[in-house]
C-alpha positions in Angstrom: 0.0 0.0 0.0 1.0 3.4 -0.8 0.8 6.7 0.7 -0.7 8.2 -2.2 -3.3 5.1 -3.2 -6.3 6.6 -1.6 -7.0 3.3 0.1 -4.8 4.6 2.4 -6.5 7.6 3.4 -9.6 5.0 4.4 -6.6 2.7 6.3 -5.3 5.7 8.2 -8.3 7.0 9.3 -9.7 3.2 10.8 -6.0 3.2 12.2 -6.4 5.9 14.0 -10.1 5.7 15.0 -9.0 2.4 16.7 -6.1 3.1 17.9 -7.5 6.2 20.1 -10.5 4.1 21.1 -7.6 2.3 22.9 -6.1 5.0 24.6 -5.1 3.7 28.3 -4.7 0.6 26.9 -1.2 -0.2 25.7 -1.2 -3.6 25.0 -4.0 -4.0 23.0 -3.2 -0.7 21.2 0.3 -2.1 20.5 -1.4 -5.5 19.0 -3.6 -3.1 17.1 -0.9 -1.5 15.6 1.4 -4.8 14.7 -1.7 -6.2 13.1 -2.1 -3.1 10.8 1.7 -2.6 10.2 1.0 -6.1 9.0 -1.4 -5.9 6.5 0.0 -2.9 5.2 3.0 -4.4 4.3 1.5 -7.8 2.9 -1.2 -5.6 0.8 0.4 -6.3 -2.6 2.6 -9.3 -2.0 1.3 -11.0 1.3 4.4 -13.0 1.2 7.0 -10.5 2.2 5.5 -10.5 6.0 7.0 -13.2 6.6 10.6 -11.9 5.4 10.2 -9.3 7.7 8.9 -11.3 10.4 11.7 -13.7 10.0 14.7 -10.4 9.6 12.8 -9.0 13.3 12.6 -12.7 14.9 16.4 -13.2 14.0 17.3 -9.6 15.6 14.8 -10.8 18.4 16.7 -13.8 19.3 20.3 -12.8 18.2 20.0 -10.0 21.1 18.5 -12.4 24.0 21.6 -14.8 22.9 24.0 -12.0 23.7 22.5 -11.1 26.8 22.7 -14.3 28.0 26.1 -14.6 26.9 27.7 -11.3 28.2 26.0 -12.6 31.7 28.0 -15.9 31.6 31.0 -13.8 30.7 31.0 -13.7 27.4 30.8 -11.2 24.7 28.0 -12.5 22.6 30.2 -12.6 19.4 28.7 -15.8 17.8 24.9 -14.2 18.3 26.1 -10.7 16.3 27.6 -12.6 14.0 24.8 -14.8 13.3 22.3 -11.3 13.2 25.0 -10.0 11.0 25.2 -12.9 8.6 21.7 -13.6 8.5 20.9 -9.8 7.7 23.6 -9.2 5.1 22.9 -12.5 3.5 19.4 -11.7 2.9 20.3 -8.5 2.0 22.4 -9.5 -0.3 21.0 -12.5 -1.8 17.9 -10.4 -2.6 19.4 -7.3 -4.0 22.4 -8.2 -5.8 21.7 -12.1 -7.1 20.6 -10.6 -10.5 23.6 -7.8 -10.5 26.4 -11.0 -10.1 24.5 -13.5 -12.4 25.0 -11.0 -15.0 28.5 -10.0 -14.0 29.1 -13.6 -14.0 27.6 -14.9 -17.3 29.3 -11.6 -19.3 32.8 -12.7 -18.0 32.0 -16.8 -18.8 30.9 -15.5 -22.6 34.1 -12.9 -22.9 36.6 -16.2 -22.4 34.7 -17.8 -25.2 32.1 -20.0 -23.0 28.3 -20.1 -24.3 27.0 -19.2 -21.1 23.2 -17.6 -20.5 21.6 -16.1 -17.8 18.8 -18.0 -16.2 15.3 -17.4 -16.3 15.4 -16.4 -12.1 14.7 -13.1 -11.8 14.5 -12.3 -7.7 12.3 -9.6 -6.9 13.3 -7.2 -4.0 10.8 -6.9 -1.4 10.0 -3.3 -0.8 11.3 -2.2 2.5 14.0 -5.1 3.2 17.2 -2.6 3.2 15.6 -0.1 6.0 13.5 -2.4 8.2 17.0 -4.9 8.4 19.7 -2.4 9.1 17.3 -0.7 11.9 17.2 -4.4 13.7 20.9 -4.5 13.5 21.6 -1.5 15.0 19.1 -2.9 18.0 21.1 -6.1 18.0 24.0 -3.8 17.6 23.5 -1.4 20.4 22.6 -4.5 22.7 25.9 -6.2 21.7 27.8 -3.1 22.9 25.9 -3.0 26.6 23.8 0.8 24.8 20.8 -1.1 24.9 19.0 -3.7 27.0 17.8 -6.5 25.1 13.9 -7.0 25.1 11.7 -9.5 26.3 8.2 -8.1 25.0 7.9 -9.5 21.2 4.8 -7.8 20.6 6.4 -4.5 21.1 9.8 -5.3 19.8 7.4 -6.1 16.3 5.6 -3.3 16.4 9.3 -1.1 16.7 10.2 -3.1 14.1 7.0 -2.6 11.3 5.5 -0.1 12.6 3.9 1.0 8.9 4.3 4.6 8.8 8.4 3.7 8.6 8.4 0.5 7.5 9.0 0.9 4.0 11.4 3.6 3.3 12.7 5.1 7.3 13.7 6.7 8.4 15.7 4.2 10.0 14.8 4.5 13.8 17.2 3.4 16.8 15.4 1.5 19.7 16.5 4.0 21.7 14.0 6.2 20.3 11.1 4.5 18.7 10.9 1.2 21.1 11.2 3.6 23.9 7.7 5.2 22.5 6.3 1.6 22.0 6.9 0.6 25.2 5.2 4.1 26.9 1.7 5.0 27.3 0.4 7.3 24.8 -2.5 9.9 24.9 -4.8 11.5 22.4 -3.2 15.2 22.0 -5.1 17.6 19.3 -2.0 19.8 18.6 0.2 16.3 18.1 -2.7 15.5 15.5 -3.2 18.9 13.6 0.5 19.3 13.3 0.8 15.3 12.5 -2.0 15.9 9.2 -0.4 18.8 8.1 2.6 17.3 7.9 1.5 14.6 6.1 -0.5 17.2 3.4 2.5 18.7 2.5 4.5 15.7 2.2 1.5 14.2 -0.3 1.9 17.6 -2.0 5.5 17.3 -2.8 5.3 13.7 -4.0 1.8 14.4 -5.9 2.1 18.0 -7.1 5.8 18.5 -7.6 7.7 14.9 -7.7 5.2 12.9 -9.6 4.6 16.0 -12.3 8.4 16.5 -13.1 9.3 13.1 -13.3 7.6 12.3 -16.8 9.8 15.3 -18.3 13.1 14.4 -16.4 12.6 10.9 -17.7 12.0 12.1 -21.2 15.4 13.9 -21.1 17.3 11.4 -20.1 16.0 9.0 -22.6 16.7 11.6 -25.5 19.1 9.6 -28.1 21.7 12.5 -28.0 20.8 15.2 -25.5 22.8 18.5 -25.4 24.9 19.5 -22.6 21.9 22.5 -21.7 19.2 19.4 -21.6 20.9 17.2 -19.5 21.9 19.6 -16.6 18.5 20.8 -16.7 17.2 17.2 -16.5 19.7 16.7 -13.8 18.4 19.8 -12.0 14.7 18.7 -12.7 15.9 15.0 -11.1 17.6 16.9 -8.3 14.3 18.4 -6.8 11.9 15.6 -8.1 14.4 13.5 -5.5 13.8 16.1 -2.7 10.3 16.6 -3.3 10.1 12.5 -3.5 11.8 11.2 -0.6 10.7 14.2 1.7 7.7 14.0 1.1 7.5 10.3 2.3 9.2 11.2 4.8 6.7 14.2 6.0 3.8 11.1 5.2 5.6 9.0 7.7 6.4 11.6 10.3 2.9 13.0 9.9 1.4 9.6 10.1 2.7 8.5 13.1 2.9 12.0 14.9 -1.2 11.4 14.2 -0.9 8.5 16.0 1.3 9.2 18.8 4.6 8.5 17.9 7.8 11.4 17.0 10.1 9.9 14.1 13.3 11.2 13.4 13.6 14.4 11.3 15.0 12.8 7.9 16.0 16.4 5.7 17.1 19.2 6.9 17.2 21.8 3.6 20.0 19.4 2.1 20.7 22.0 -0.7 21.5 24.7 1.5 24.8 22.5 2.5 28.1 24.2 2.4 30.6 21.0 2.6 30.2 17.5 1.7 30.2 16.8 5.8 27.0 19.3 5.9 25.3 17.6 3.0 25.1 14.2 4.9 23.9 16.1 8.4 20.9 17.3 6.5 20.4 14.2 3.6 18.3 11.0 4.9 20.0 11.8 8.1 18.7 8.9 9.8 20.6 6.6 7.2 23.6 8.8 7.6 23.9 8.8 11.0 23.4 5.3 11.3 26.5 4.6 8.8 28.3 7.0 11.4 27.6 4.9 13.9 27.7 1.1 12.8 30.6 1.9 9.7 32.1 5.3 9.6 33.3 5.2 13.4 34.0 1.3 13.5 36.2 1.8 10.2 38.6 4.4 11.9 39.2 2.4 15.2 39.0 -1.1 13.6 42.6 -3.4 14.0 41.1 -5.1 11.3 40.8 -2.5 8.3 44.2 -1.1 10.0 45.4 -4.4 8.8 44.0 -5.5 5.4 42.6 -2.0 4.0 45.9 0.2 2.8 45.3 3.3 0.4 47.7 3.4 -2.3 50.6 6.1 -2.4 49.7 6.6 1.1 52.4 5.2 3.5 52.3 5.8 7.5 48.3 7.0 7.8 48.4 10.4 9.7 44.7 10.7 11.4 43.7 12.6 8.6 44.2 9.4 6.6 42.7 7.5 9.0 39.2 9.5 8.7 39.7 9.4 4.7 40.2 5.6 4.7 36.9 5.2 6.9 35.1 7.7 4.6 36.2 5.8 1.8 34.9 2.6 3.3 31.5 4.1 4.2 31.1 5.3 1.0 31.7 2.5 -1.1 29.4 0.7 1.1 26.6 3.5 1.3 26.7 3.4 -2.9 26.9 -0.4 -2.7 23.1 -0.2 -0.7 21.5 2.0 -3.1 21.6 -0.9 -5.7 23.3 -2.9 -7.8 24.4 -0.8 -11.0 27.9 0.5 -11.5 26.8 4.2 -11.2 25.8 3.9 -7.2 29.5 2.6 -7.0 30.8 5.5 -8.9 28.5 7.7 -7.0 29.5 6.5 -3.9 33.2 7.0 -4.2 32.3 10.2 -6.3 31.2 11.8 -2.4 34.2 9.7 -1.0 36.9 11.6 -2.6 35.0 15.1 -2.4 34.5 14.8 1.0 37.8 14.3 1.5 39.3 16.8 -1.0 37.2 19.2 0.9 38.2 18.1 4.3 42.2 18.3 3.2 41.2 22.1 2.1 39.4 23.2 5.1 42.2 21.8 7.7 44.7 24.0 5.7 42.8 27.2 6.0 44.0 29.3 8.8 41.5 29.2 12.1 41.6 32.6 11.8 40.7 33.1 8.2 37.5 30.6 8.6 36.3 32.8 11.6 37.0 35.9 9.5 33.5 36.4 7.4 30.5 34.3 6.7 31.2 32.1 3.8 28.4 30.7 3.5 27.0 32.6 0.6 29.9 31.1 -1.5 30.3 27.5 -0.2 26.6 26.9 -0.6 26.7 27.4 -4.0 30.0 25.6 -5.0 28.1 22.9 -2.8 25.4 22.5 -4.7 27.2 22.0 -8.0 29.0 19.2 -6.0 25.6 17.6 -5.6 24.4 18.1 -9.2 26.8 15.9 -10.2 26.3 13.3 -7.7 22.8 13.2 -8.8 23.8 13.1 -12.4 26.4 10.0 -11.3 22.8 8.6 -9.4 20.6 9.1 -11.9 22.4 7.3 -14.9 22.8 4.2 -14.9 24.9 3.5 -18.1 28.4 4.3 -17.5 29.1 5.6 -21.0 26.5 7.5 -21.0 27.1 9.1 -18.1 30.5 9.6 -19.3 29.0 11.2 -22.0 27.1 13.6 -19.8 29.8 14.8 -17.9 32.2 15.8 -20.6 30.1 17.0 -23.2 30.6 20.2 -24.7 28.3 23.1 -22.9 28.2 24.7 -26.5 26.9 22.0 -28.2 23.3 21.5 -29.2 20.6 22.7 -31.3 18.7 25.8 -31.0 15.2 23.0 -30.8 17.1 21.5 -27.7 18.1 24.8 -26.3 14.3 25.1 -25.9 13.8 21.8 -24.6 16.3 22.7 -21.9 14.6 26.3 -21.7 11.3 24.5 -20.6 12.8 22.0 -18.4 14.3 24.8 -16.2 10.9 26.6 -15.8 9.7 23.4 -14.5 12.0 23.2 -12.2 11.4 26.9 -11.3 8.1 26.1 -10.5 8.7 23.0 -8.7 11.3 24.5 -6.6 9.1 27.5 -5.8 7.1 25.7 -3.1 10.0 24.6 -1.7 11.5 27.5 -1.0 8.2 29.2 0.3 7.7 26.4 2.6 11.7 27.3 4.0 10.4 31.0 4.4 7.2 30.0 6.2 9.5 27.6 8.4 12.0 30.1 9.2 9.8 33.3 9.3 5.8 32.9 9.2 5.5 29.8 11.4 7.0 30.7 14.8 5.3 34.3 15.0 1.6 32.5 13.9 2.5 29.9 16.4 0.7 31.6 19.4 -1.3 34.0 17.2 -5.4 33.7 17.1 -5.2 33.1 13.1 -3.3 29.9 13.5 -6.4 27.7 13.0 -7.9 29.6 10.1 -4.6 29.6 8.2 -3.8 26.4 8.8 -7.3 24.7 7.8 -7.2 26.9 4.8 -3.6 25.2 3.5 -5.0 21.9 4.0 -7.9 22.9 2.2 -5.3 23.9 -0.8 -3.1 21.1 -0.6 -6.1 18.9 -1.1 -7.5 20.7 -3.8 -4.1 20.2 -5.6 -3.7 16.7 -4.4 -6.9 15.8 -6.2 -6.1 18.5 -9.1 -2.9 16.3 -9.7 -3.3 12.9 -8.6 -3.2 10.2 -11.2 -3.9 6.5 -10.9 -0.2 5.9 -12.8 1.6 8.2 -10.2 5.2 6.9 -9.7 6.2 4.8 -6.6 8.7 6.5 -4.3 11.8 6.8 -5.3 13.8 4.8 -2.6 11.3 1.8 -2.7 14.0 0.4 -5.3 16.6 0.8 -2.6 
């Protein structure tokens, strides 16, 4: 089930009819919730629940094991390494079985053997990278004493499929979502008001601005021989149809489960308005980011182990600026390796690797003194953003040549026909990134001083009476899924 199917506006509203009918009661809310979180997985495919009920008993069981372990004076190594393997495995299995076939049967036929692919094509299941990594950091945290391992299944299943975040995060840490699981919750108004319109706006980026640019952006990048002008401003139209995508499911989630008493993680933070690399990833699916931090990124620069097997070349003695490049290098490759399994995420992935690093080298050379000096904001933001038009031109194609293509074609090539092409494409994006950067002004400026004014109510029933008189302006039946349901 989708956010946008309008069977879901029916689902959430018996959801949370039922679920406030059952305030005071905990338990039976929190069965109320699994069984829901259930359904709304197994809507389409009815067999993925029990993949995720298999990924959350694993994680269940893997952190009991090292409990008992650690208290017999152990360290509960074989138990994380059985949640590890069994997480990665089916991870892996499911998302890169059809990448290495074809890897596989291209290098038998290149050494002269008549080798085919076979007809097994294995189909992802729609949520398995987010809901897997967010047990292993429970297993995780429990393995390294942060966390005490639970007893209650019903609640640990309802942390782990909760629906509004099931699918596509954010990625929630026990020590925030299973602590609200585990509390009693009570009906508030304001919580529910600000929960739906949350959710509005996020349905209006993904229905209004996402779903309508994509169509063109698509077209552009399909073009035969596009000029340089057409595929930066395809790459620009991708850039906010990406924003407006995955924000918006994450406002829908938020939203969602603010309505029904839960706080997710913030997940974007005006990513574009970055002035380093470092910055991007503080404000980009931060709950992913910070959980590579945590479990890869931090891990990598302490580890014996990649001290040991993982050199950089040219580099002898690692100074601990080495050290930090080496771990970046590491979470990078494994961040594009997640997104999927075409060469581009790879590329794309060390692409933000060795910028983040180049940039890191440049800023620990600049004099403490010169940094504090001025803001330079207004220049690094910019220069930033460029950065990140070309990681989403790296993301968004994935044939290598032609992304090859893109990046060093001429910028004064092209026909005056294409020039207009590219001439349209930008006042689509122009328009799409003009309620974007109202919302930021209504955020920053508007919002706090309505906050506690008597025109609060009226204003704010009036937008959602906008956003869904645009919703069902611009909804179609063949809207696009979400972007990161491939991931």
């Amino acid at each position: 089930m989708s956010f946008v199917d309008p069977v879901y506006v029916v689902f959430l509203a018996v959801v949370f009819s039922v679920n406030w009918a059952l305030a005071g009661h905990l338990r039976a809310q929190n069965l109320w919730l699994l069984l829901v979180s259930l359904v709304f997985y197994g809507w389409i495919h009815p067999w993925m629940v029990g993949l995720l009920l298999g990924s959350a008993l694993l994680d269940y069981v893997a952190a009991l094991g090292i409990t008992r372990d650690q208290e017999a004076g152990g360290n509960g190594g074989r138990w994380m390494a059985l949640s590890a393997i069994g997480n990665v495995g089916a991870l892996a299995g499911f998302k890169y079985f059809n990448f290495f076939e074809a890897a596989f049967v291209a290098a038998l036929q290149k050494v002269g053997f008549d080798a085919h692919p076979t007809t097994l094509q294995v189909f992802l299941p729609i949520g398995l990278s987010f809901y897997t990594f967010q047990t292993m950091a429970y297993t995780i945290d429990v393995w390294r004493k942060q966390l005490t391992a639970r007893t209650n299944l019903t609640d640990f299943l309802v942390f782990v499929a909760l629906f509004p975040q099931l699918v596509a995060g954010p990625v929630e840490r026990a020590s925030n979502l299973l602590a609200q699981v585990e509390a009693p919750r009570r009906f508030n108004l304001d919580q529910v008001t600000s929960g739906l319109s949350l959710a509005l706006f996020g349905a209006f980026k993904k229905v209004v601005i996402a779903d309508t640019m994509a169509p063109y952006v698509n077209i552009l990048y399909q073009a035969e021989n596009p000029s340089w002008t057409m595929i930066w401003a395809a790459c620009l139209g991708f850039s906010i149809q990406v924003l407006a995508d995955f924000s918006g499911y994450t406002d829908m989630a938020r939203g969602s489960a603010r309505m029904l008493g839960f706080e997710l993680m913030e997940n974007f933070r005006h990513p574009y308005l970055a002035s380093s690399p470092m910055d991007f990833w503080t404000r980009w699916h931060i709950s992913f980011s910070t959980w590579l931090r945590d479990y890869v990124y931090l891990p990598s620069c302490f580890s014996p182990w990649v001290d040991r097997w993982i050199r950089l070349p040219f580099v002898g003695e690692l100074s601990p600026f080495w050290v930090t490049a080496r771990a970046l290098l590491i979470t990078m490759f494994l961040s594009g390796l997640w997104h999927g399994s075409t060469w581009n995420y790879i590329v794309w992935g060390l692409y933000y690797a060795v910028i983040g690093t180049v940039w890191a080298g440049i800023y620990e050379r600049i004099p403490r003194k010169t940094r504090k000096q001025r803001d330079w904001r207004p220049i690094l933001v910019p220069v930033m953003f460029v950065h990140t038009l070309v990681g989403m031109q790296i993301f968004r194609e994935p044939d290598l040549a032609r992304l090859w293509s893109h990046l060093t074609t001429s910028p004064f090539t092209g026909t005056a026909d294409q020039h207009i092409v590219a001439a349209g494409m930008l006042a689509m994006c122009a328009a799409g990134a003009a309620p974007l950067l109202l919302a930021l002004a209504w955020e920053q400026r508007v919002a706090p001083k309505l906050a506690a004014s008597p025109l609060r109510l009226p204003v704010q029933t009036t937008a959602w009476a906008v956003c869904a008189v645009l919703l069902v302006t611009f909804y179609r039946s063949t809207n696009n899924d979400f972007v990161y349901f491939q991931f």
